[in-house]
C-alpha positions, 0 to 999 in steps of 0.5 A: 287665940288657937286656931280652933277657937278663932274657927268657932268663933268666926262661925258662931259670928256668921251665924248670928249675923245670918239671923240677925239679917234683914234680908232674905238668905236662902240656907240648904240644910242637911239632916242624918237619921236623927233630924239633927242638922248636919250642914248648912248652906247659906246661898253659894258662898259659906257651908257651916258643917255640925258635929256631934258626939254618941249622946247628940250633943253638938260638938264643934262646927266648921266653916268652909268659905270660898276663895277670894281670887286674886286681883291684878292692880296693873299690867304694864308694857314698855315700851309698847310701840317701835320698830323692829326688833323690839324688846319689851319689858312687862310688870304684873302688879298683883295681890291675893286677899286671903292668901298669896300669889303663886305663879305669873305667867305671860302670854306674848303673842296674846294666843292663849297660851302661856309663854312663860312662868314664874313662882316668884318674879312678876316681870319679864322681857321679850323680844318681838322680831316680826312686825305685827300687832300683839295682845299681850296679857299677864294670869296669876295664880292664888294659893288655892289655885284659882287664876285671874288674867289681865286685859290685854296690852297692845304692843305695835311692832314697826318695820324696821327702818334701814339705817346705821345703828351703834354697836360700839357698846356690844364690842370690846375695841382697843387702839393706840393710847397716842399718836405713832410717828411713820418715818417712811411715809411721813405720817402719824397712824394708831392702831386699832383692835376690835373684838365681838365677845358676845355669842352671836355673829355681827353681820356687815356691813359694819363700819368703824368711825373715827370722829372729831379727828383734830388732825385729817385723816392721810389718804393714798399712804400704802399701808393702812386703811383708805376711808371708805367715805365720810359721814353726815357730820363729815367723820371719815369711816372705814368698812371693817366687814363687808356686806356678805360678811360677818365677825364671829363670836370671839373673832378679833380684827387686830391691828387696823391701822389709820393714818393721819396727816403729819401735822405740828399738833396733838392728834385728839380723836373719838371711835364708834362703830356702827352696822347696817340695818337689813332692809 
């Protein structure tokens, strides 16, 4: 069927069931200088315009229907609790009935205002640094450029709790593949290497870890780190930047050296680096 004759017939459609209604329709109608109809009007929703040729004769007649906005199935947040810094993830689940959706945006802070758009990805990511209550909320636009806001989320961002968090996954860290053998001071050692490649410093304090030692560490030697302490689970750990300092995007530690004690067994070991949390 052409889109014409599809028009027509949508239009002959509304209009006989218009009159076949029961109940009362208000109609505006329209007339030119001849008292022919030029428009009708039914209610606020549909307006039927008539054609006519030099003699009179209807020609066609075209419908305008109003748009259906859109509708937002879901909007969801998580997660939508923690402490500080807090990275949320949303998704914005919609659909327009009688056309498509156009632009997501998202409003984070819950302001009103938008802080970001996109004309084809319905989710995005933030990250919330302040502790607070936020009122997120997710507007699609249609094709027809009618927009539709979702009910808010509520986001409760915590003060951070100090603490030592695991960064070892952010670092790229190499060390000895087996134990060295110290003839002068009668120990074994490894070597270690850790490197920041991301493009933010690492502020300290920032601990390395060696946990699980099957052999104890060698205190006292002279060359190499001395522990700086041991953990809850009782692993030693050495300060590899100090609190006032940081390690740099690209700056590597090279060579930091670890002794253990000269033992008849083989030397089995994990690594874990760890930093401290800003009160």
């Amino acid at each position: 069927m052409k889109k014409g004759c599809s028009i027509l017939f949508v239009v002959l459609m509304f209009e006989a069931m218009m009159c076949a209604s029961t109940h009362a329709v208000h109609v505006d109608f329209t007339y030119d200088q001849n008292e022919r109809i030029v428009s009708a009007q039914y209610g606020n929703n549909v307006t039927i315009k008539y054609g006519y040729d030099a003699d009179g004769n209807l020609m066609g007649r075209n419908a305008t229907f109003p748009n259906i906005p859109p509708v937002i199935g879901s909007f969801t947040a998580e997660p939508s609790s923690g402490d500080a810094p807090l990275t949320v993830n949303f998704t914005c689940e919609a659909h327009d009935e009688d056309g498509r959706i156009v632009e997501y945006c998202f409003d984070f802070d819950g302001n009103g205002e938008n802080d970001q758009c996109d004309d084809s990805t319905n989710t995005a990511t933030y990250t919330y640094d302040d502790p607070g209550t936020y009122h997120p909320t997710c507007t699609v636009k249609d094709d027809d450029g009618e927009s539709v806001t979702s009910e808010p989320r509520e986001i409760t961002v915590n003060e951070a709790t100090p603490g030592w968090v695991d960064i070892t996954e952010t670092l790229d860290i190499t060390h000895s593949t087996r134990q060295l053998y110290d003839r002068i001071h009668r120990c074994f050692f490894i070597q270690v290497t850790v490197e920041n490649p991301g493009e933010e410093a690492i502020y300290g304090p920032v601990r390395l870890i060696i946990t699980n030692p099957s052999i104890p560490v060698e205190t006292g030697v002279g060359v190499g780190l001395e522990p700086d302490g041991y953990t809850e689970e009782g692993n030693p750990y050495f300060t590899i930047v100090p609190e006032e300092g940081a390690l740099d995007p690209g700056e590597v530690l090279r060579n930091l050296r670890i002794n253990f004690e000269l033992q008849r067994r083989r030397l089995t070991y994990g690594i874990k680096v760890e930093r401290l949390t800003a009160e």
